[in-house]
C-alpha positions as CSV (number, residue, x, y, z in Angstrom):
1,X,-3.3,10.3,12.4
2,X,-5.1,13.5,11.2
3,X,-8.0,13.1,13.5
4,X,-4.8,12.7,16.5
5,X,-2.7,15.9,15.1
6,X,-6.4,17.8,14.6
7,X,-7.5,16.8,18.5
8,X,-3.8,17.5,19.8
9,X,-3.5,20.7,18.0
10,X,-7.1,22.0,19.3
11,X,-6.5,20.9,22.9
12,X,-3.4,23.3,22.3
13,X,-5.1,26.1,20.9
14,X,-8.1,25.7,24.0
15,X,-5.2,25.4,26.8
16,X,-2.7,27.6,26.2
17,X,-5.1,30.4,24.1
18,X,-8.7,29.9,24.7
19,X,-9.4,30.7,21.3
20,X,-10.5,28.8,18.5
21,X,-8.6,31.8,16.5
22,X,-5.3,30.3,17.5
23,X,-6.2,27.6,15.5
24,X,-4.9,29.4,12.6
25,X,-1.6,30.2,14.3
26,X,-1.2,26.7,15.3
27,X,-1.3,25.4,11.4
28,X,2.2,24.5,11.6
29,X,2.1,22.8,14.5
30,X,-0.6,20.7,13.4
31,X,1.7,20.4,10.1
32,X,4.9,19.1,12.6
33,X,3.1,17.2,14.8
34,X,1.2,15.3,12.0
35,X,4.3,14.7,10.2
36,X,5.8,13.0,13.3
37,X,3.0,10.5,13.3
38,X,3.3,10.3,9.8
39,X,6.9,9.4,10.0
40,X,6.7,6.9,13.4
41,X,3.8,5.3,11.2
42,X,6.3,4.4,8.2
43,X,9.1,3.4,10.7
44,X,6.9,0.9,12.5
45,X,5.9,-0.7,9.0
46,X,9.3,-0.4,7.8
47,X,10.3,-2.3,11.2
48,X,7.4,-5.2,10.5
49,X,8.9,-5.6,7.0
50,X,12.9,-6.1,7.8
51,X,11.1,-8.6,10.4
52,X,9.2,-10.4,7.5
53,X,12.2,-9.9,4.9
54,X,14.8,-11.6,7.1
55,X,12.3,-14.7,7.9
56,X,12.2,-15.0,3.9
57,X,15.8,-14.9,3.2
58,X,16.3,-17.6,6.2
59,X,13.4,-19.3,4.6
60,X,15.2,-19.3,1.0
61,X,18.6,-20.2,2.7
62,X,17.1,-23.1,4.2
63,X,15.4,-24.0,1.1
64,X,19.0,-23.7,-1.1
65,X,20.1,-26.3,1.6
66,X,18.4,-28.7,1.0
67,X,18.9,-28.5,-3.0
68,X,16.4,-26.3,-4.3
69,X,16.7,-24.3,-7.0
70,X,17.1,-20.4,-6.3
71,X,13.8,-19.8,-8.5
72,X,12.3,-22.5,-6.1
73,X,13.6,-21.9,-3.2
74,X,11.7,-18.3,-3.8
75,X,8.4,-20.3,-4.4
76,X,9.2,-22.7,-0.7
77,X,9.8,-19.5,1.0
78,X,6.5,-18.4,0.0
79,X,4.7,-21.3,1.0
80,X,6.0,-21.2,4.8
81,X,5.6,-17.7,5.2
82,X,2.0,-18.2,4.0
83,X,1.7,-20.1,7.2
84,X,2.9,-17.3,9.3
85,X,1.6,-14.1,7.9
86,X,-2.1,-13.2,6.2
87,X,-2.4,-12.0,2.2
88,X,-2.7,-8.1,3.9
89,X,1.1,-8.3,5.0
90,X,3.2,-6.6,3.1
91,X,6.0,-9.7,2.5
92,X,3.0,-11.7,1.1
93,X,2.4,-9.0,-1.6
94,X,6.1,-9.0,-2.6
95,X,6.4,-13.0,-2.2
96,X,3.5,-13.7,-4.7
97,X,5.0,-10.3,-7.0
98,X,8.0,-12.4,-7.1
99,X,6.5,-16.1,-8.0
100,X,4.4,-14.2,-10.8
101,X,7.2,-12.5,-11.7
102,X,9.4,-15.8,-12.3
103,X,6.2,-18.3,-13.8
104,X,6.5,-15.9,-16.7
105,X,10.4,-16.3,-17.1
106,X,11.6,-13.3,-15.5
107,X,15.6,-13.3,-14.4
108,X,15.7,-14.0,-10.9
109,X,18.7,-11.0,-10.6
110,X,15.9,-8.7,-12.1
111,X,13.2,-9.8,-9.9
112,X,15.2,-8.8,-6.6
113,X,16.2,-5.6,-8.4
114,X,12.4,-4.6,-8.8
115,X,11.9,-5.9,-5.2
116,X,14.3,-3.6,-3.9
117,X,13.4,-0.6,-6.2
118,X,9.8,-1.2,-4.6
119,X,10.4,-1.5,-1.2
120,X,13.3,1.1,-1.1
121,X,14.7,-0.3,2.5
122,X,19.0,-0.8,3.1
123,X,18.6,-4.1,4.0
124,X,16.8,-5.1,1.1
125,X,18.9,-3.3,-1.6
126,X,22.1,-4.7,0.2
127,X,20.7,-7.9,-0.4
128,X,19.8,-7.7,-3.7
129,X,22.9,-6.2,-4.4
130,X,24.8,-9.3,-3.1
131,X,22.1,-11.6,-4.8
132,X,22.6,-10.4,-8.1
133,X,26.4,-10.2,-7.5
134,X,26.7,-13.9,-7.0
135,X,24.4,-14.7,-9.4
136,X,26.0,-13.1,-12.4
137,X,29.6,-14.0,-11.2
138,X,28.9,-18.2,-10.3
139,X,29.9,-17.7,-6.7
140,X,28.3,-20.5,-4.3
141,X,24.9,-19.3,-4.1
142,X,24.2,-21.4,-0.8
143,X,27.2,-19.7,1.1
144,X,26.8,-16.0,0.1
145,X,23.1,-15.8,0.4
146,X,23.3,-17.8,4.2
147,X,26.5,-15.5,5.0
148,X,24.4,-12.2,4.1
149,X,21.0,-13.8,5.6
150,X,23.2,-14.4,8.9
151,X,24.4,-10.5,8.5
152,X,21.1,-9.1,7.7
153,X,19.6,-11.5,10.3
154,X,22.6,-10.3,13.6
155,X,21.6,-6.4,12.2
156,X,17.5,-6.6,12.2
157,X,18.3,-8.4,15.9
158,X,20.4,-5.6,17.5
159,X,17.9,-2.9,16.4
160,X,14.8,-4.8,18.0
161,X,16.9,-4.9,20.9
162,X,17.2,-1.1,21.1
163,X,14.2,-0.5,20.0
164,X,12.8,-2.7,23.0
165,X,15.2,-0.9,25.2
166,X,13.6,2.4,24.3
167,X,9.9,1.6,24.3
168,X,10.2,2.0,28.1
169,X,11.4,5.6,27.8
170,X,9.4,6.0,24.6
171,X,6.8,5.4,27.2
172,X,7.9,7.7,29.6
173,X,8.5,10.1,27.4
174,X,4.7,10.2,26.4
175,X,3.6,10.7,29.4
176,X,5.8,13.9,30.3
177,X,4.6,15.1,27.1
178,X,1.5,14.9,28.5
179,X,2.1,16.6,32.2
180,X,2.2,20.5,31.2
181,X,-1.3,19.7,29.1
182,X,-2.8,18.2,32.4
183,X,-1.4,20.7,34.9
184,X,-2.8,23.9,33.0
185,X,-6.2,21.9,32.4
186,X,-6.0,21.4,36.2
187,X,-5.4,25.2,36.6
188,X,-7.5,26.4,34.4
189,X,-10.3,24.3,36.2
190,X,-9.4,24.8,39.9
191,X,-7.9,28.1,39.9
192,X,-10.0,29.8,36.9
193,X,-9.8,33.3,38.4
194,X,-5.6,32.6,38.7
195,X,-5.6,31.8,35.2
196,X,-7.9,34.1,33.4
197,X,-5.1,36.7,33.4
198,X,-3.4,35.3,30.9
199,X,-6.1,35.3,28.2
200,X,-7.7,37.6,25.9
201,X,-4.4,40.2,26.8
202,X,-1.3,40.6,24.8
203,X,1.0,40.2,28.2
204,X,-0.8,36.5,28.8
205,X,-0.6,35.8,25.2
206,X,3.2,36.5,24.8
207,X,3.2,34.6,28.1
208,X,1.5,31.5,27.2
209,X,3.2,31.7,23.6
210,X,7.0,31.7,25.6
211,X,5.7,28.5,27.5
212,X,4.6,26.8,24.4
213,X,8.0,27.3,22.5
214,X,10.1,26.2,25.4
215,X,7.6,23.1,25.3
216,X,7.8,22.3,21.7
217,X,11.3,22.5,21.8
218,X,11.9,20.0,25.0
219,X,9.1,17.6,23.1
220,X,11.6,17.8,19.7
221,X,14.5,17.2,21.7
222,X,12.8,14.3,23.3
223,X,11.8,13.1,20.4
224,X,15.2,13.3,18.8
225,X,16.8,11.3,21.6
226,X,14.6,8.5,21.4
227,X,15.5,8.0,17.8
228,X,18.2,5.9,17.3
229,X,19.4,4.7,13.7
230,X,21.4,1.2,13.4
């Protein structure tokens, strides 16, 4: 991601300045765009995980169906989800946090509390908050946790589907972003004498630095409405 926001922002500071001075200027621009990638990063893992989470709480439904034990039903889940994901994801770190966690006698109530603490995702404290509901209350286990699976499961499912909706224009989207870099590269290799006017001068600075701001600002409002929260 740095080596992305670095190459970006110097592409930036070449096109629309010719300086390796503006380099300085462009600091917080580096600084915004690094954050973005920063941010997408964590929503794609965050995406993979409520994936993952909702295969394990199916997992532990099915497992409570068939007369397991919560504890053990925790302990099946992990074993079938071995069998689906490698030790580097991150539902096979929490899955063997949890078995460890209950060989040594820890509650089961407190061992989705820490789960949920860790992760820090909605869907995950909503569960836990049900879980440990039910558990300290005697409701039917079975029924609330394949009710709130089922709920957790319907909501994980809609946002793929927007989220596969919006790749396309995700897509698109890129590649706009990418038209005004290529058109002044263009310019500035088939037209130099056209273009050299606005360099090195404070009128082609201002110029080039009005350009730039309208750019930034379409790219943010692009970027905004491809962002949709379920």
């Amino acid at each position: 991601m740095m080596i992305k926001a670095s190459f970006v922002t110097g592409m930036t500071a070449w096109l629309y300045y010719r300086s390796a001075w503006a380099l300085a200027g462009l600091l917080p621009v580096w600084r915004w765009y690094y954050k973005g990638l920063e941010k997408e990063c964590i929503s794609r893992k965050e995406r993979d995980f409520q994936l993952q989470f909702k295969e394990m709480i199916q997992a532990v439904s099915s497992a409570l169906g068939t007369g397991y034990s919560i504890e053990n039903a925790i302990k099946e889940s992990q074993k079938e989800l071995k069998l689906l994901y490698s030790d580097k994801e991150p539902i096979t770190r929490e899955l063997t946090i949890l078995v460890r966690q209950l060989r040594v006698q820890i509650p089961v109530e407190q061992v989705m509390e820490e789960l949920a603490e860790r992760v820090q995702l909605e869907d995950v404290w909503n569960f836990a908050a049900v879980f440990v509901t039910a558990k300290r209350s005697g409701g039917d286990m079975i029924a609330i946790i394949k009710n709130t699976a089922n709920q957790i499961g319907d909501k994980i499912d809609v946002r793929r589907e927007i989220q596969t909706i919006l790749a396309a224009k995700r897509y698109e989207f890129k590649v706009m972003s990418a038209v005004p870099y290529v058109i002044i590269a263009y310019m500035g290799l088939s037209f130099p004498e056209f273009m050299t006017c606005l360099y090195g001068n404070i009128i082609g600075i201002g110029v080039m630095t009005v350009c730039l701001g309208i750019y930034m600002a379409a790219y943010y409002l692009g970027v905004r409405l491809t962002e949709i929260e379920v």
